[in-house]
Backbone as CSV, one residue per row, in Angstrom:
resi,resn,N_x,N_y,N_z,CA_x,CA_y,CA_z,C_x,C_y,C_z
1,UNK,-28.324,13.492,14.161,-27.556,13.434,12.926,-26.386,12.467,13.129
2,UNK,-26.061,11.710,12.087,-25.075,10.820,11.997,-24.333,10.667,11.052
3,UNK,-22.883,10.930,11.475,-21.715,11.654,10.581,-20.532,10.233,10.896
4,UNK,-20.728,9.892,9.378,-19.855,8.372,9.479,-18.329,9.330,8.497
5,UNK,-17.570,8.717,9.037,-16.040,8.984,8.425,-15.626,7.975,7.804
6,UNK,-15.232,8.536,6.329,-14.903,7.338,5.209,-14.026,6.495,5.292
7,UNK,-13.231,7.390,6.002,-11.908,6.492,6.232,-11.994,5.245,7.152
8,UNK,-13.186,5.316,7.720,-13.524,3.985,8.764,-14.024,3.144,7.729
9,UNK,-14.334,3.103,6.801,-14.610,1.590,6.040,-13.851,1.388,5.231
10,UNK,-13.623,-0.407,4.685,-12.914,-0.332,4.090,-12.977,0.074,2.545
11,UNK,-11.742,0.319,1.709,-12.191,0.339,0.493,-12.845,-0.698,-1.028
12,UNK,-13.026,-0.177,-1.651,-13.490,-1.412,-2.527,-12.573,-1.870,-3.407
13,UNK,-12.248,-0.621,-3.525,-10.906,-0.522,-4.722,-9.523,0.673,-4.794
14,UNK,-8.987,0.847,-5.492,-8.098,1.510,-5.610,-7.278,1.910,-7.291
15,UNK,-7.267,3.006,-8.031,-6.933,2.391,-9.067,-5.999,3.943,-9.089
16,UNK,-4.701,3.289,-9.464,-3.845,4.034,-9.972,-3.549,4.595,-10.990
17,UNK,-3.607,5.618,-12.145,-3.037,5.802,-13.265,-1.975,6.822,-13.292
18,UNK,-1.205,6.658,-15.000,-0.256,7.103,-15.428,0.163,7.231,-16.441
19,UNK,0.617,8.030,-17.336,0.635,7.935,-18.735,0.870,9.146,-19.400
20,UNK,1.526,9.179,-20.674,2.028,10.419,-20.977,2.226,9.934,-22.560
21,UNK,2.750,10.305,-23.458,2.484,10.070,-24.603,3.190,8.755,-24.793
22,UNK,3.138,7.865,-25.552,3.163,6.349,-25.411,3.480,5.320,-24.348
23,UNK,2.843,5.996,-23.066,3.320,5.092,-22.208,1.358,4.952,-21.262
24,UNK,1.109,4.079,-20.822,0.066,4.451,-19.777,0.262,3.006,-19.369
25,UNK,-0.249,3.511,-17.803,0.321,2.303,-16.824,-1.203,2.446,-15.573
26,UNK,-1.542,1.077,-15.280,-2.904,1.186,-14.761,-2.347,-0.040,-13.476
27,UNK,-2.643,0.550,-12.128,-2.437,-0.696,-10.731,-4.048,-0.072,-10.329
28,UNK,-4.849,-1.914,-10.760,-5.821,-1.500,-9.594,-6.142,-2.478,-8.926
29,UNK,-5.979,-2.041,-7.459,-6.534,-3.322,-6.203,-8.431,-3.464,-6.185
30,UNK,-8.554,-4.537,-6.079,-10.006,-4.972,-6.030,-9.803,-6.381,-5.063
31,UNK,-10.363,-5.772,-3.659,-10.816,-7.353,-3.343,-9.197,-7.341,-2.261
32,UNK,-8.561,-8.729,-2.960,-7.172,-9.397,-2.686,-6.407,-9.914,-3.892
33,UNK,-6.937,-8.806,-4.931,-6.294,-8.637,-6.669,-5.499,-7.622,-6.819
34,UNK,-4.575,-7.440,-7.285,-4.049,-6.359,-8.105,-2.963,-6.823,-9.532
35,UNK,-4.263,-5.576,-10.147,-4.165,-5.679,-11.935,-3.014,-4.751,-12.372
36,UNK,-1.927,-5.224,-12.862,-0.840,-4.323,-13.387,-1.103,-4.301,-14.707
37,UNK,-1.252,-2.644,-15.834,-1.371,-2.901,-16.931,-0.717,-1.857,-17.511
38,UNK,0.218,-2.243,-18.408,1.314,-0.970,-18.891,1.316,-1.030,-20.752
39,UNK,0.958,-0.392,-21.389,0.504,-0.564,-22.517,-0.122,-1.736,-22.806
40,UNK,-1.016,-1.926,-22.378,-2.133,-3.061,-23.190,-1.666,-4.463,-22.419
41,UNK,-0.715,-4.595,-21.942,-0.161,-5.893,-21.508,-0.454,-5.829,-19.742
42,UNK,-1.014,-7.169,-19.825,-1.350,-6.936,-18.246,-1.021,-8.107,-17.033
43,UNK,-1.104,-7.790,-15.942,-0.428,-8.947,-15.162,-1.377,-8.790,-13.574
44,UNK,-1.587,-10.055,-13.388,-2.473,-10.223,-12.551,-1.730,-10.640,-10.764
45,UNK,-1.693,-10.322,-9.456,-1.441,-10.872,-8.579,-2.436,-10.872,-7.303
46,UNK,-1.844,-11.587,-6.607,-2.822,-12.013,-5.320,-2.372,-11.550,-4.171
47,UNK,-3.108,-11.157,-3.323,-2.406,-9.876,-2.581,-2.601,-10.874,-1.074
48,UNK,-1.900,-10.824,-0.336,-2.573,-11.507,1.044,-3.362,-10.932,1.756
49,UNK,-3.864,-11.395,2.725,-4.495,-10.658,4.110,-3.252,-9.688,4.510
50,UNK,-2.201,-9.365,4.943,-1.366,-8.753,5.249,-1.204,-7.384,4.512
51,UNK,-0.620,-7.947,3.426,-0.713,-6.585,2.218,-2.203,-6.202,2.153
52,UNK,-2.789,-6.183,1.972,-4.398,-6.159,2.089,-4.839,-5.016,3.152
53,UNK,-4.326,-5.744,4.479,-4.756,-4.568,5.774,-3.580,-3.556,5.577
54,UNK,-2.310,-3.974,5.575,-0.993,-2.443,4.960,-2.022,-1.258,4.441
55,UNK,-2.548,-2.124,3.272,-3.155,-1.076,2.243,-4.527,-0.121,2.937
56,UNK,-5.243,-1.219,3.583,-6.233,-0.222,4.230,-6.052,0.564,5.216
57,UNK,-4.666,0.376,5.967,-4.166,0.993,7.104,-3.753,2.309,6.250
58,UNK,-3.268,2.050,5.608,-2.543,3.367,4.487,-3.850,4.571,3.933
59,UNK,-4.663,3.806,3.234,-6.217,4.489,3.003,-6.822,5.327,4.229
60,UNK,-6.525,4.354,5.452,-7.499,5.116,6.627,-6.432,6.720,6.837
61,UNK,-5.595,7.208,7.093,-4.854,7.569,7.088,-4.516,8.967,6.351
62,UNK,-5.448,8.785,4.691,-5.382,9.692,4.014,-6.608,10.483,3.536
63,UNK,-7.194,12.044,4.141,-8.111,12.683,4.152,-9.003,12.473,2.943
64,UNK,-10.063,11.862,2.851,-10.521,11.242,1.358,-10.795,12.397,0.600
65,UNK,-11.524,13.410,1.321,-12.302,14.743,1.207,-11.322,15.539,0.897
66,UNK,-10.116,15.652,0.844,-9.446,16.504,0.556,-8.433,16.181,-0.518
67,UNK,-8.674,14.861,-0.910,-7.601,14.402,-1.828,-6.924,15.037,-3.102
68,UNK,-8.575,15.482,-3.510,-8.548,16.624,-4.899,-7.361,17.460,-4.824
69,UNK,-7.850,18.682,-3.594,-6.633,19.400,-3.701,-5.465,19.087,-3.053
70,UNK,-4.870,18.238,-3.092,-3.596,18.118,-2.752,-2.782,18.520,-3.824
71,UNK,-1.633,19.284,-3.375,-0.615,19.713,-4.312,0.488,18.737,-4.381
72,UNK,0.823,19.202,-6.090,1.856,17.937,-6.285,3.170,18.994,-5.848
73,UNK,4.174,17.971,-5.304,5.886,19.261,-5.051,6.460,19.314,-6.329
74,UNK,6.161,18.579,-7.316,6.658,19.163,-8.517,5.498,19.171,-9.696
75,UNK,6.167,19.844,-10.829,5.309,19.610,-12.029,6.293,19.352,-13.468
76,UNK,6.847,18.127,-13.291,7.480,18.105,-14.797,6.556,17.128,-15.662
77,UNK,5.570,16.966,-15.579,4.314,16.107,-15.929,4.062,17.423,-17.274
78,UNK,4.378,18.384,-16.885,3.676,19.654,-17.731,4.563,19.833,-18.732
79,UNK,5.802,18.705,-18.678,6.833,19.680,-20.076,7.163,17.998,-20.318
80,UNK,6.480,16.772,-20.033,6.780,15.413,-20.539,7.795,14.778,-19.787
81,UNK,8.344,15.203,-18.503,9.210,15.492,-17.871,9.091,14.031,-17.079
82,UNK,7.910,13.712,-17.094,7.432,12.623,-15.768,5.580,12.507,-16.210
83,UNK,5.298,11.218,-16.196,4.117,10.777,-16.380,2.905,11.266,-15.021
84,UNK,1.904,11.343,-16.046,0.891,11.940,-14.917,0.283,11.121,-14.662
85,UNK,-0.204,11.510,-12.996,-0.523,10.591,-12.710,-1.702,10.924,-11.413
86,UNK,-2.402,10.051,-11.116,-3.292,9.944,-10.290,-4.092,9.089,-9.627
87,UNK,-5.208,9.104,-8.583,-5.462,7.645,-7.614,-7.015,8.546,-7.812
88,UNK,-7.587,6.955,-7.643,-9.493,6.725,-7.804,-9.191,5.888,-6.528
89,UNK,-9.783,6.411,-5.667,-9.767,5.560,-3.857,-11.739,5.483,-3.730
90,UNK,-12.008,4.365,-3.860,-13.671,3.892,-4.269,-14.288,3.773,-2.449
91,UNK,-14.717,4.266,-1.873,-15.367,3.665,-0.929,-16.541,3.464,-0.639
92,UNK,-17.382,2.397,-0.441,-18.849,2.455,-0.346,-19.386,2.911,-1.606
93,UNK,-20.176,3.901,-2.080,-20.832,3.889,-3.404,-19.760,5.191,-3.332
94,UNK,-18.670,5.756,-2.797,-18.171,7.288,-3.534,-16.814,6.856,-3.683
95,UNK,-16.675,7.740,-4.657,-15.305,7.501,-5.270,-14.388,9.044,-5.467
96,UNK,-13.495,8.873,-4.859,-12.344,9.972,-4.475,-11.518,9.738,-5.386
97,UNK,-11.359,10.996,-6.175,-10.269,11.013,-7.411,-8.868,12.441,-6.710
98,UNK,-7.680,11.750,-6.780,-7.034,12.725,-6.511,-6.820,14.153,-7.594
99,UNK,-5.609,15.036,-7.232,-5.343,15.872,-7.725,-4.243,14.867,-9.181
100,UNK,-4.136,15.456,-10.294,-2.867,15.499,-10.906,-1.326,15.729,-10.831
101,UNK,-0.689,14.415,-10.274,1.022,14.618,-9.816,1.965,14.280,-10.495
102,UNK,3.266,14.293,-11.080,4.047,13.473,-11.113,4.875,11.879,-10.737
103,UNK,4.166,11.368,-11.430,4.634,9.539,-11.375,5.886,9.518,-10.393
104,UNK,5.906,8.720,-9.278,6.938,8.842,-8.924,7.190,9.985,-7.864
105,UNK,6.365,10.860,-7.501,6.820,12.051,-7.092,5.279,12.920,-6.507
106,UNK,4.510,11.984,-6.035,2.669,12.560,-5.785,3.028,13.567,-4.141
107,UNK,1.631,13.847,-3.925,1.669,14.675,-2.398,2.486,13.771,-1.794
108,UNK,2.746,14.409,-0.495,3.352,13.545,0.314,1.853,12.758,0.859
109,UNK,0.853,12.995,1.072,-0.010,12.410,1.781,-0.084,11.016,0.606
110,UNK,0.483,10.656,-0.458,-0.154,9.842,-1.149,1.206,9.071,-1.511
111,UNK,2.404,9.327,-1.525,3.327,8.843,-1.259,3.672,7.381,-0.962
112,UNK,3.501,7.085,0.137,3.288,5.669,0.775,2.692,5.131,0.140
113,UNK,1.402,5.057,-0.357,0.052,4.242,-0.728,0.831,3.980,-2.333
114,UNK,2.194,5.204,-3.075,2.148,4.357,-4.448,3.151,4.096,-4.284
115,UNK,4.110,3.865,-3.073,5.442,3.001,-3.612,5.000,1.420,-2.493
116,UNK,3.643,1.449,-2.220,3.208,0.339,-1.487,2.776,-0.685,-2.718
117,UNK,1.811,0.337,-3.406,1.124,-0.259,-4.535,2.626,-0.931,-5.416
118,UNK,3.362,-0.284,-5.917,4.424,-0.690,-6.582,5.265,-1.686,-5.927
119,UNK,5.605,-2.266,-4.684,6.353,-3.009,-4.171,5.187,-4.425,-4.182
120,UNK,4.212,-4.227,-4.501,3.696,-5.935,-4.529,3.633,-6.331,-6.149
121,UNK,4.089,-5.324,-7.083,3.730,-5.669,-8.373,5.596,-6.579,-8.415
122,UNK,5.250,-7.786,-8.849,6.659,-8.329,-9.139,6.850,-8.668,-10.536
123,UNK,7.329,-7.668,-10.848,7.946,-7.797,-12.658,9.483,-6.969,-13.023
124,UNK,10.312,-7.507,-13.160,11.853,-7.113,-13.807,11.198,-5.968,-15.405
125,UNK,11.639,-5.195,-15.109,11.737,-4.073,-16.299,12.931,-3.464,-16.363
């Protein structure tokens, strides 16, 4: 029997969401792309080899199989408090959807991976 661990390959993609009543906000890495899209308006960048391996170093790192249940440390997502939010981590043909967290405020295991994702998006708001 042969028992491959997901976290040893790389990913395909990565897609972030967020959104709460007029707001939804979409980061997804594909490749050496990442698509920023925050109501309908969208912005495209090029990620290097560097940021690239960050990101897969970050992926290897986080239990794919267990992502679901991870608990968020807060819940103001539930009273409009903070946008909800969540990660689609694609590897090979399976795709790992996390639990439901607060924007800004996810497990700690997922932490890193969205203020990583957010530090290559370069836009003044």
């Amino acid at each position: 029997m042969i028992i491959t661990n997901c976290s040893a390959q790389k990913f395909n993609k990565i897609i972030y969401k967020a959104h709460t009543r007029g707001t939804a906000i979409e980061i997804r890495v594909e490749e050496n792309t990442i698509k920023y899209q925050k109501n309908g308006k969208e912005l495209v960048f090029k990620l290097s080899e560097e940021e690239v391996s960050k990101l897969e170093r970050l992926v290897k790192k986080i239990n794919l199989n267990e992502i679901e249940a991870l608990k968020s440390p807060t819940n103001r997502r539930h009273s409009d408090g903070a946008l909800i939010a969540s990660f689609i981590i694609e590897i090979g043909k399976k795709e790992y959807s996390s639990s439901t967290f607060d924007a800004g405020n996810p497990p700690i295991e997922l932490k890193k991976l969205e203020d990583l994702l957010y530090s290559f998006i370069k836009i003044n708001e």
